[in-house]
C-alpha positions as CSV (number, residue, x, y, z in Angstrom):
1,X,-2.3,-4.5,27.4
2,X,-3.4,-6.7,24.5
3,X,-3.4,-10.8,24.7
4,X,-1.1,-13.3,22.6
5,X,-4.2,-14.2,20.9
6,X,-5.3,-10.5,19.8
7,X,-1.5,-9.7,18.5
8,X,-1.9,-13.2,16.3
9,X,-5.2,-11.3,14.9
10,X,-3.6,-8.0,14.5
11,X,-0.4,-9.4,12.8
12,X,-2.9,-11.4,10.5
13,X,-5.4,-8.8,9.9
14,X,-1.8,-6.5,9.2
15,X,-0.6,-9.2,6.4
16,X,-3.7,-8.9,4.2
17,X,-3.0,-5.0,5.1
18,X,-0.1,-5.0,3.3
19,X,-0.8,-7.5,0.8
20,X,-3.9,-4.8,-0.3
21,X,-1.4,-1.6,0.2
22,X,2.1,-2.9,-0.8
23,X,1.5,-0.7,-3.9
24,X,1.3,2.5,-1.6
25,X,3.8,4.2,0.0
26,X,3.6,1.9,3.4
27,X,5.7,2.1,6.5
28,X,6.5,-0.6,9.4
29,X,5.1,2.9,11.3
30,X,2.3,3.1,9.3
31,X,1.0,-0.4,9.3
32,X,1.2,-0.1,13.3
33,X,-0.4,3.1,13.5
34,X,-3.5,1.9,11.4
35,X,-3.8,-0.9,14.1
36,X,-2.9,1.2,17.0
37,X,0.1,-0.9,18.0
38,X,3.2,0.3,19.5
39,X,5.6,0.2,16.8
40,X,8.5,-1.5,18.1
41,X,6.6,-4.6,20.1
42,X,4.6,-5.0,16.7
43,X,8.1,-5.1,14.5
44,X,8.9,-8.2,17.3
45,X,5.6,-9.5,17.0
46,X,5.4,-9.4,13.2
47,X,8.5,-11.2,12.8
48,X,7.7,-13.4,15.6
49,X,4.4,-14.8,13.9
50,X,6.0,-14.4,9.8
51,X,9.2,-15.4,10.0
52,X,10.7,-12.0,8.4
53,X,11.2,-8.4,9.4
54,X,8.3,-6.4,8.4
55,X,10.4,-4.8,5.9
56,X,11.7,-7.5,4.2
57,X,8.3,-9.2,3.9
58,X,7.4,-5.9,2.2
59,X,9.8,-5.7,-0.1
60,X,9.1,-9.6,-1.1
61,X,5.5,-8.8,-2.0
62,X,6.8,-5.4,-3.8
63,X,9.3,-7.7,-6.2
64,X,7.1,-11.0,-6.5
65,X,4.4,-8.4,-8.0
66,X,7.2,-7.0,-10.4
67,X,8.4,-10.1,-11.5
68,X,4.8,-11.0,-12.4
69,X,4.8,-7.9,-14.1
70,X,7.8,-8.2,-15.9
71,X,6.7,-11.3,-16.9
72,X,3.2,-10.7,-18.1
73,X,3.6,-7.1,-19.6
74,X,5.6,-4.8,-21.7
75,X,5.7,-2.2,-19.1
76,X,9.1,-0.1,-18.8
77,X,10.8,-1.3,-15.7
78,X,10.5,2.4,-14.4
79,X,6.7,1.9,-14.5
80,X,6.7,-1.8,-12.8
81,X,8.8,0.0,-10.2
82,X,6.4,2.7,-9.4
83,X,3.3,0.5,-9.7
84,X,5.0,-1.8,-7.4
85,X,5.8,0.9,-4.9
86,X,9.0,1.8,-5.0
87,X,9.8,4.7,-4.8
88,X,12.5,5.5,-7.2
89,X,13.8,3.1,-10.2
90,X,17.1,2.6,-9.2
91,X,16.6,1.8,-5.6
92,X,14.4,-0.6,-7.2
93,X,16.8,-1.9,-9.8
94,X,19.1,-2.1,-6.9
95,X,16.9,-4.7,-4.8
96,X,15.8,-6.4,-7.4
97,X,19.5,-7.4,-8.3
98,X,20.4,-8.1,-4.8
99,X,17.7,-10.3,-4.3
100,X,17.4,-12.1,-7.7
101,X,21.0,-11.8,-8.6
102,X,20.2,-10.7,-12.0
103,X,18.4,-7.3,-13.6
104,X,15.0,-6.6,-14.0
105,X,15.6,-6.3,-17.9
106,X,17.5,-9.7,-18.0
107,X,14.9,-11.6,-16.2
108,X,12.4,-10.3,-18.1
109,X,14.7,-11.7,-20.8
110,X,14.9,-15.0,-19.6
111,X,11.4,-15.4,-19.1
112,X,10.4,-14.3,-22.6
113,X,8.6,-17.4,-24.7
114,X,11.1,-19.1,-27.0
């Protein structure tokens, strides 16, 4: 059985995981198999010690990189998506609209210099 103290390690050591992988195709199943956790205790101990479901914390680090993106390049937003790690533009368009309440396209709008 593993300590409090080792699941605060592996949750941390998971985070900079993720934060090096989010670009791959990555899976709350994945992430637990690489540390050789039981999949749904780390879930509950990932939100436990981050505040937010695994895959929401995901997808946070997926669209923070795109809006960088969007921001800093003239990359199509079918590219950002895939470099990103999503796995198909629209679900990606999708998210990012639900989350930001605008586009992709019209953010990148209306963070173009005047």
């Amino acid at each position: 059985n593993i300590s409090e103290n080792n699941y605060r390690k592996i949750i941390y050591d998971a985070q900079i995981y993720v934060h090096n992988n989010f670009r791959q195709p990555i899976t709350l199943q994945s992430v637990a198999g690489h540390f050789f956790a039981n999949v749904y205790y780390f879930s509950t101990k990932f939100k436990e010690y981050t505040g937010v479901p695994f895959k929401k914390y995901l997808i946070n680090l997926r669209l923070a990189d795109a809006k960088q993106q969007l921001i800093t390049t003239n990359k199509s937003v079918a590219q950002i998506a895939k470099d990103c790690g999503f796995n198909d533009v629209s679900n990606f368009i999708r998210t990012f609209q639900t989350t930001e309440s605008i586009s992709p396209l019209q953010f990148r709008k209306k963070h173009e210099p005047q």
